[in-house]
C-alpha positions in Angstrom: 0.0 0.0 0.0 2.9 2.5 0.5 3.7 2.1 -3.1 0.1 3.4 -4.2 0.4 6.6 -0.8 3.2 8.8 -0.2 3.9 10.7 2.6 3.2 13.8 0.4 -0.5 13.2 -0.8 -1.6 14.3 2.2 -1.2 17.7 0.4 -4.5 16.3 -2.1 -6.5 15.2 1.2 -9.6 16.9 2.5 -9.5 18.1 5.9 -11.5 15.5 7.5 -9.1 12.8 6.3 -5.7 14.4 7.6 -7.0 15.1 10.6 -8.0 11.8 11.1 -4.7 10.7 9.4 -3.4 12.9 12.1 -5.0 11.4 15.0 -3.7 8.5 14.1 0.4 9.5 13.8 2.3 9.7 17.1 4.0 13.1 17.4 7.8 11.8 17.3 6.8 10.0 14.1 4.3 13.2 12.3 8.1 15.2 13.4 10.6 13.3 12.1 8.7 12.7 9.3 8.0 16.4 8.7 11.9 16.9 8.8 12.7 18.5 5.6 9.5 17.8 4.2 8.8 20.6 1.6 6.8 23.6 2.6 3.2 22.5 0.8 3.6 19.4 3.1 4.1 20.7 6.2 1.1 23.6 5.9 -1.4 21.1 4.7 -0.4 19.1 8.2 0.0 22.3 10.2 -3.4 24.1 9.3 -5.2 20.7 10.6 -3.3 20.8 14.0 -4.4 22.3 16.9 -2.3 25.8 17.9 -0.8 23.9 20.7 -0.2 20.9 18.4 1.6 22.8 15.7 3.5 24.5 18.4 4.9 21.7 20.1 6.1 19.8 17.0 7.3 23.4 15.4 9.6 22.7 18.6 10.6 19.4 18.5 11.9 20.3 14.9 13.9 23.0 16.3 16.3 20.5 18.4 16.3 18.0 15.0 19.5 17.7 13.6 21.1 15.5 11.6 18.1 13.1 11.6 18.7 9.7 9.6 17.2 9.3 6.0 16.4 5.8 6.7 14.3 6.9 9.9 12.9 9.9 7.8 11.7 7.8 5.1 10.3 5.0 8.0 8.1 7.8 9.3 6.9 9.1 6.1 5.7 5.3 4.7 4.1 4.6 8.2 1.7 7.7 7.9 1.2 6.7 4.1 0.4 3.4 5.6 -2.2 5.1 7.7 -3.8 7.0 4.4 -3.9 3.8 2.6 -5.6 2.4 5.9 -7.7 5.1 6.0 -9.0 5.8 2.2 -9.6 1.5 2.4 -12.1 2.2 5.1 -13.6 4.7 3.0 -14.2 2.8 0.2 -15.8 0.0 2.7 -18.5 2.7 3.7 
């Protein structure tokens, strides 16, 4: 399912499916995956976070440095998993 979602279609979501795509993601994972993620990406994830939300993680990317590609790209496929998971349940309704 990875291969069919990417990390960066949640940029074509509606609202009501990243924020449940959101719900879903643990904040270490939605951060490291948001490391160096381009600008479209991380504005379609930050408008559906809560101020406090989008706060905390703007934070926790502040202290990332030198984060792995490897655990980048881990992140990114497990919250393309989650759309996959997510758009399959919608097609079940």
């Amino acid at each position: 399912l990875t291969r069919i979602y990417r990390f960066d279609d949640i940029t074509s979501l509606g609202k009501s499916v990243v924020q449940r795509v959101l719900g879903e993601v643990d904040s270490t994972n939605l951060t490291t995956a948001l490391f160096g993620a381009p600008e479209n990406v991380k504005e379609a994830i930050f408008v559906n976070l809560s101020k406090r939300a989008r706060q905390t993680i703007e934070e926790e990317m502040q202290f990332m440095t030198n984060v792995a590609e490897s655990r980048i790209r881990q992140a990114r496929d497990s919250i393309a998993e989650i759309i996959a998971k997510i758009d399959m349940e919608g097609e079940q309704e």
